[in-house]
Residue frames relative to the residue before (quaternion, step in Angstrom):
aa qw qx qy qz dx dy dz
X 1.0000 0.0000 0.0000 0.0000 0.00 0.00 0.00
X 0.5344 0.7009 -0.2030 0.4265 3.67 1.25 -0.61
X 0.2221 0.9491 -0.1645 0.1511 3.27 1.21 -1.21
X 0.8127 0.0984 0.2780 0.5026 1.94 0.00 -2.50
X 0.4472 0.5225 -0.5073 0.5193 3.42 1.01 1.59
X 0.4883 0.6783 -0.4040 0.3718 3.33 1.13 -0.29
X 0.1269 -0.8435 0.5161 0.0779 3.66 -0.61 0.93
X 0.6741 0.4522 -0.2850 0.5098 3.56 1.23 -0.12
X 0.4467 -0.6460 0.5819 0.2110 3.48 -1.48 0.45
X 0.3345 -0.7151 0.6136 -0.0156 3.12 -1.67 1.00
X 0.4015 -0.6200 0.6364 0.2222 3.93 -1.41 0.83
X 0.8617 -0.0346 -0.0594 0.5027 3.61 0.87 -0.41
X 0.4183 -0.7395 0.5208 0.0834 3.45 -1.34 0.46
X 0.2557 0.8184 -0.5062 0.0925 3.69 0.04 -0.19
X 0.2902 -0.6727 0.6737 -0.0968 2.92 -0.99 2.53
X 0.0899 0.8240 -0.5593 0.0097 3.63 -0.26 0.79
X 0.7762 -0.2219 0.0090 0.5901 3.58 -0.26 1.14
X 0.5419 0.5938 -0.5494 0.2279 3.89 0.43 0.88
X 0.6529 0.4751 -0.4834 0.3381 3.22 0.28 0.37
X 0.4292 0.6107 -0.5599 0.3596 3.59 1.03 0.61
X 0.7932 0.3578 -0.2271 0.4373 3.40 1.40 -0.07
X 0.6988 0.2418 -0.4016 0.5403 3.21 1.25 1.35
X 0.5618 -0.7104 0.3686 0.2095 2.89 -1.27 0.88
X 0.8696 0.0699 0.0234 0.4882 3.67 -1.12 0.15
X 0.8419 0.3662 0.0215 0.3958 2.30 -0.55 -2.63
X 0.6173 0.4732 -0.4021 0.4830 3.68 0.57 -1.14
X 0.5798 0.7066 -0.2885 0.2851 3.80 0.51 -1.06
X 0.6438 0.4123 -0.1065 0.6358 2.81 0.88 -1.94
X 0.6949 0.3118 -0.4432 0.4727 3.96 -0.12 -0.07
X 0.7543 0.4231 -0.4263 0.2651 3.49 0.27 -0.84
X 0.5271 0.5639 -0.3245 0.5467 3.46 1.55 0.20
X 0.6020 0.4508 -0.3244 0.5737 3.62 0.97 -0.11
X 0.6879 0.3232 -0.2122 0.6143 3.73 0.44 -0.63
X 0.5405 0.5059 -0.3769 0.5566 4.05 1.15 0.13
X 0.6487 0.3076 -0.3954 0.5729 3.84 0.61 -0.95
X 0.6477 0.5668 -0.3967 0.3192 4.14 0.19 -0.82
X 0.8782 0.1144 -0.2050 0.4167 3.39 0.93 0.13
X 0.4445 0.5334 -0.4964 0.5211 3.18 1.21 0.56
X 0.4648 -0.5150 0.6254 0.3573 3.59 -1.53 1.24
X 0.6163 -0.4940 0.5048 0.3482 2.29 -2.51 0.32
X 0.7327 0.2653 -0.3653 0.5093 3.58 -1.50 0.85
X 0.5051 0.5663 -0.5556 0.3398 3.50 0.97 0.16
X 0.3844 -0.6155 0.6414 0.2491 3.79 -1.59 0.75
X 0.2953 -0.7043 0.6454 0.0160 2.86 -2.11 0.77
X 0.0439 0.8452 -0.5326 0.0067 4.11 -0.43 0.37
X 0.0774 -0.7660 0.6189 -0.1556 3.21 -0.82 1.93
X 0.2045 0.7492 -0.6274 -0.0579 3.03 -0.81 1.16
X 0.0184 0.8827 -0.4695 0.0102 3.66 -1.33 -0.26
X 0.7302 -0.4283 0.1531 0.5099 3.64 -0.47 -0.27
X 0.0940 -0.7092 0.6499 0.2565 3.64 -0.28 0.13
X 0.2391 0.5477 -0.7434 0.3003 3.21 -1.70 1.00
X 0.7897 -0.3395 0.4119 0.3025 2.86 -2.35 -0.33
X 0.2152 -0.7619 0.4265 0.4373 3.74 -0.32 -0.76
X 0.3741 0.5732 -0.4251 0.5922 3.28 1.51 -0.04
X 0.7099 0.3789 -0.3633 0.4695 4.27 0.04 -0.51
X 0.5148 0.6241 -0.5165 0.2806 3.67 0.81 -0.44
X 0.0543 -0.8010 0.5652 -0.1896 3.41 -1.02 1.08
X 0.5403 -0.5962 0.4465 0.3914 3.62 -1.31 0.44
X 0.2446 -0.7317 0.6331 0.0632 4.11 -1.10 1.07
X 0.2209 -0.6092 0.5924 0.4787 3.04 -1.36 -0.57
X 0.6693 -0.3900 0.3529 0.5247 3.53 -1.34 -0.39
X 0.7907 -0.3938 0.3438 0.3187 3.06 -1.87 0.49
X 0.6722 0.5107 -0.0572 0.5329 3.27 1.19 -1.41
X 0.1753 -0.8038 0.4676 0.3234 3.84 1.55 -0.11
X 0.4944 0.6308 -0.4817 0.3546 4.19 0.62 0.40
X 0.5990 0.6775 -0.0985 0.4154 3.34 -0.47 0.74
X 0.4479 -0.6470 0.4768 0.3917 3.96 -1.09 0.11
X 0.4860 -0.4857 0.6195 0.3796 3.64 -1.30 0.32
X 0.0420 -0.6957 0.7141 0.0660 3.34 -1.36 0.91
X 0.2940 -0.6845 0.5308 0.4040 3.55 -0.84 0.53
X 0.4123 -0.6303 0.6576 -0.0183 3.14 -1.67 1.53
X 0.2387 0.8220 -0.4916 -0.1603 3.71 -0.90 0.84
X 0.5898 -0.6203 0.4420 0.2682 3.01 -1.15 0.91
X 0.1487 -0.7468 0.6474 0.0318 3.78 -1.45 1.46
X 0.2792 -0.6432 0.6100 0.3691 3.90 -0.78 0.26
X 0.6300 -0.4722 0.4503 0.4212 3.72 -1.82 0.02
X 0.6950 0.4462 -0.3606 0.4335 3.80 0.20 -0.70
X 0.3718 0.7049 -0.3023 0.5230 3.75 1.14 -0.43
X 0.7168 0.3287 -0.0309 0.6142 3.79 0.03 -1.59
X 0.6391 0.4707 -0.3581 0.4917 3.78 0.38 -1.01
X 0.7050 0.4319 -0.2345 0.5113 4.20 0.42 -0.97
X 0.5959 0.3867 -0.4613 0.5316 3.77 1.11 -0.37
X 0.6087 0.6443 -0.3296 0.3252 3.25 0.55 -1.24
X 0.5510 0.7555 -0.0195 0.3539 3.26 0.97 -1.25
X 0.6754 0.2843 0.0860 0.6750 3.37 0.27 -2.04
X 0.7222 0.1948 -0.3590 0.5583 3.91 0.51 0.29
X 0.8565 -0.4029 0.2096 0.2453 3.22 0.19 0.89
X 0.3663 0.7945 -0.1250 0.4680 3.23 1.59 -0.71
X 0.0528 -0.7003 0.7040 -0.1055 4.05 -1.13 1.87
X 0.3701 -0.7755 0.5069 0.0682 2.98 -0.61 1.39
X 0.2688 -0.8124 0.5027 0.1226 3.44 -0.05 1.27
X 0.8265 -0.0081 0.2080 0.5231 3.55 0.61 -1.36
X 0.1289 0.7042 -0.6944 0.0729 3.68 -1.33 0.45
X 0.0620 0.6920 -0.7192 -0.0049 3.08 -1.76 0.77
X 0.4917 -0.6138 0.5977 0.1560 3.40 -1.40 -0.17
X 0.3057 0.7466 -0.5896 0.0398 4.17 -0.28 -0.31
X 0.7954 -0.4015 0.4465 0.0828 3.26 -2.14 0.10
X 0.4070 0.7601 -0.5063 -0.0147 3.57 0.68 -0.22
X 0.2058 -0.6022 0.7702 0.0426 3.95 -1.39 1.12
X 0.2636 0.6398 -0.7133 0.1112 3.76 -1.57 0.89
X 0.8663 -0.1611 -0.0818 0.4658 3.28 -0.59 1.66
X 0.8208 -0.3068 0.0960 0.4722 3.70 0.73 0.57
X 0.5182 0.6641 -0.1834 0.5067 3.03 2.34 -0.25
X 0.2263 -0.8016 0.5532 -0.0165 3.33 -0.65 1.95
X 0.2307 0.7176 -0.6375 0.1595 3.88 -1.13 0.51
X 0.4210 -0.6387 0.6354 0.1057 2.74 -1.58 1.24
X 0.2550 0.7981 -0.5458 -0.0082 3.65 -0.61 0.38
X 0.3679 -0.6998 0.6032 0.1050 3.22 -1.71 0.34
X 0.2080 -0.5728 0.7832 0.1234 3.89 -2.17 0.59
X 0.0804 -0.7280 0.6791 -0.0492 2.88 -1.87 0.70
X 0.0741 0.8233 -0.5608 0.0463 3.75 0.52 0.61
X 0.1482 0.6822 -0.7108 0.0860 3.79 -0.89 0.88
X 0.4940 -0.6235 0.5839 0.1619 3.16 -1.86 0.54
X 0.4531 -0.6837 0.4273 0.3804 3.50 -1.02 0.14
């Protein structure tokens, strides 16, 4: 929500695992208020759950200690079209496997340039 108080510009950005905690709409803005201040040629890096959004649901933590937060799940092409429609050249994307102590997740990267 801050964001968009930010008066200076940036060479890079880095969304590490936050958009499992916002939906859509928040998404789609924090990428709009993400191209507004990154220079041009500046890089961006989203990563996050990969999944349906319709399956997104409350988890526990990785570490199972703690409250369930609800976690939602984004596909790559999804992030790639926001990315996109704000101006935004995908550079790169992948997908991987991640296991940590009995803890399963699908996740995803998205790195684009301005």
């Amino acid at each position: 929500a801050y964001i968009r108080l930010i008066r200076q510009s940036f060479d890079g950005i880095l969304c590490g695992f936050v958009i499992p905690y916002l939906a859509k709409k928040e998404v789609e803005k924090l990428i709009a208020d993400c191209a507004r201040i990154l220079n041009e040629d500046g890089l961006i890096l989203i990563s996050g759950n990969l999944g349906d959004y319709e399956q997104s649901q409350k988890q526990n933590a990785s570490t199972g200690e703690g409250p369930q937060l609800y976690s939602f799940n984004y596909s790559v092409d999804y992030l790639q079209k926001q990315l996109r429609s704000n101006g935004f050249r995908v550079l790169k994307s992948f997908e991987y496997h991640h296991s940590y102590d009995g803890f399963e997740a699908e996740e995803m990267v998205v790195i684009a340039e301005k």
